[in-house]
N, C-alpha and C positions, 0 to 999 in steps of 0.2 A: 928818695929816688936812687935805684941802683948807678954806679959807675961804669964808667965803659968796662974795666977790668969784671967787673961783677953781672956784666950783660957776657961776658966772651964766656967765663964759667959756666952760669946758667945755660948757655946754648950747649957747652959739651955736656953738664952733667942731662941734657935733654936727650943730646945723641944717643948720650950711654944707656940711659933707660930706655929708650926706645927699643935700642939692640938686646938689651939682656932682657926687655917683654917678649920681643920677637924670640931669642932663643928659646925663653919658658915657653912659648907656646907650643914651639915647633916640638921641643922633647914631650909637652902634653899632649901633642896629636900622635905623636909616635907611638905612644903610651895610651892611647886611645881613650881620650879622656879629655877637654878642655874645658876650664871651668870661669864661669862671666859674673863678676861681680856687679850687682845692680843698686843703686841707692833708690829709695823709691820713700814719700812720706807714708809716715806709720802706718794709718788706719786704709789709705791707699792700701800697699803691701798684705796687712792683714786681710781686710775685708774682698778684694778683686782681685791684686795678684796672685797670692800664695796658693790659693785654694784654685787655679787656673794651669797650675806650674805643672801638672802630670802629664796633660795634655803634651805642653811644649815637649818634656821629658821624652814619654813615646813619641813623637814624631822623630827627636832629637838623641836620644840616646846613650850619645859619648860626649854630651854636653851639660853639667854641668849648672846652673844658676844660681850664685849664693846671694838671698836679699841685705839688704842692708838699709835694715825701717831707717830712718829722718826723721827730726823733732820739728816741728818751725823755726825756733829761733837757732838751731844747728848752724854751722857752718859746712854744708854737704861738698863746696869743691876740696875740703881739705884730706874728706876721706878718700883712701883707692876704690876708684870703680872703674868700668868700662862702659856701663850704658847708666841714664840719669832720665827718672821720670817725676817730671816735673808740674806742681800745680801753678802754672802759669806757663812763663816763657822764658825766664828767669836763664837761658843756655849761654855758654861760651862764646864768642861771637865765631871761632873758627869751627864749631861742632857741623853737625846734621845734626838736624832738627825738625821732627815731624809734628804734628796736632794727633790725639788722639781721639778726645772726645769733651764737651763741654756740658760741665755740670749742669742739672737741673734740679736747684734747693729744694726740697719737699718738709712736711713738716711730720715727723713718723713718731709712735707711741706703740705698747702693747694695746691688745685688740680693748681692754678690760681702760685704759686711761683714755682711749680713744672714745671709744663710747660716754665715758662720763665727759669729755669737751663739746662734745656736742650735742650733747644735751643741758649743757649748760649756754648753749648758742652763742659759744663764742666768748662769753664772762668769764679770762682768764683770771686764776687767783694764784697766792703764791706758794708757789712748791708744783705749779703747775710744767713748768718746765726747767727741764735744765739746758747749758751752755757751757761749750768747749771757749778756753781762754787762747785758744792757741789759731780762732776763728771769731775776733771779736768784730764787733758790729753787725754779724752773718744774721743773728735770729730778730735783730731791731729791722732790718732791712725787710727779710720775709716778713715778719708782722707789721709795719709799715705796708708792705706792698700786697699782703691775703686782707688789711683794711683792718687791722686789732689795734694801731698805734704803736711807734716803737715805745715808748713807755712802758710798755707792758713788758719788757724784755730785762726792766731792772730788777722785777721778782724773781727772776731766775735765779737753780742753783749752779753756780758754776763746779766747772772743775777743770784741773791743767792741759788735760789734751781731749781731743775729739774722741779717740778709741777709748779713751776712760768715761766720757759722755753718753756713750754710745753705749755701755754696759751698765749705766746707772740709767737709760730709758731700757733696757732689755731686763734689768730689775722692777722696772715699773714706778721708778722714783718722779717719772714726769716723760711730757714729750719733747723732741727735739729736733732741729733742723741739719740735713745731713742729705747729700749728694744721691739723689734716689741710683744714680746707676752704680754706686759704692756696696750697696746691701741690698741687691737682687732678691740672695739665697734667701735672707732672713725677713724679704716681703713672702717670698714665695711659699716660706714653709709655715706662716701665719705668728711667726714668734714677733713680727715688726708688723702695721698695717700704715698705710697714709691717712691721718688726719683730718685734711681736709683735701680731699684728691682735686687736681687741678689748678691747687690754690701754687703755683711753685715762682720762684726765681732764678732768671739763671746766672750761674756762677764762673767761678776762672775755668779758661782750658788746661789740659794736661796735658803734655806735650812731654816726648821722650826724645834723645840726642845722644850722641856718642860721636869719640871723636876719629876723623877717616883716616888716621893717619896710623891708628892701630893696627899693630899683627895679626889682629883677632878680626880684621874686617868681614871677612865671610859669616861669621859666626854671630857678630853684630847685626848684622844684615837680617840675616835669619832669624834672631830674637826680635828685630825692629817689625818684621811684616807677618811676623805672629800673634806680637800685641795686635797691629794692625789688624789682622782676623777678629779677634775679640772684644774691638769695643762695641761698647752697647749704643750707640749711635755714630752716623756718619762722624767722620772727623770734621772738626771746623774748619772753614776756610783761613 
């Protein structure tokens, strides 16, 4: 537990960065340029944000967004950011904090593995799917709940994160479960199909926050009801 003497510190070294963000910003906007660091999980980041971020840019111009993928087991308040998007709700307790959108599990394959599952009706065997370690109980739960038993989920191959999963079913090494509104593009352009369509679970909210006390509030603002524009279903209550 800090001391009073080390609670009196922390609050000045608080002032002080506060003032010398607010100065960075102000010589950034002078400079016509301000740039908003985002933490956002991996496969998030890669698969929905990154490939959304031109958009912002043209509307936005002299703004700036540097990502900053997230591991699961990370420690993300320790990195600098300014805005935090989050799979849960996991925020500050002084932030803004909005919902963006809640997952719906699906179960996705190449068109070519997709087709051999269901013509095997359902008779999963091993090597049939794989699984991210970094979303454990996620695929016992869908098959549990599409009616295949979660047992069937201990044949899986794993591997350490979702976006590495996600490239070992885009190889065709098996199928896997994964956030249908996370790989749109890759349903849309036939490189990914659903499985079993309809068969889904739903999953955590994602929820984005930043805190109001920043220099960069306007800016925040503007990045918060962007995303807001772009999620692929109402935001949850």
């Amino acid at each position: 537990m800090p001391t009073a003497e080390a609670e009196v510190l922390a609050k000045a070294v608080r002032e002080a960065e506060s003032l010398i963000d607010g100065a960075l910003a102000g010589i950034a906007e002078r400079c016509g340029t301000v740039e908003l660091d985002i933490v956002a999980p991996a496969t998030f980041a890669m698969r929905w944000l990154i490939p959304r971020l031109p958009d912002f840019t043209g509307r936005h111009p002299h703004v700036h967004p540097q990502i900053r993928p997230t591991h699961t087991p990370d420690n993300w308040q320790t990195i600098p950011f300014d805005i935090a998007v989050r799979r849960g709700a996991d925020m500050p307790a002084h932030f803004l904090s909005r919902p963006l959108f809640t997952e719906t599990i699906g179960l996705v394959a190449t068109r070519c593995v997709a087709e051999r599952l269901r013509g095997a009706r359902g008779a999963l065997r091993p090597g049939d799917l794989v699984a991210a370690d970094t979303r454990p109980g996620e695929l016992a739960a869908w098959l549990d709940a599409a009616g295949f038993g979660a047992k069937a989920a201990e044949a899986a191959v794993h591997y350490p994160h979702n976006y590495i999963a996600l490239e070992a079913a885009l190889a065709g090494r098996g199928a896997m479960v994964v956030p249908l509104e996370i790989v749109p593009q890759l349903l849309d352009d036939g490189h990914l199909t659903e499985v079993f369509p309809g068969r889904t679970l739903t999953g955590r909210t994602y929820h984005v926050g930043h805190d109001p006390r920043s220099p960069k509030r306007p800016y925040l603002d503007a990045f918060v009801a962007w995303l807001e524009m772009q999620t692929p279903m109402p935001a949850a209550a």
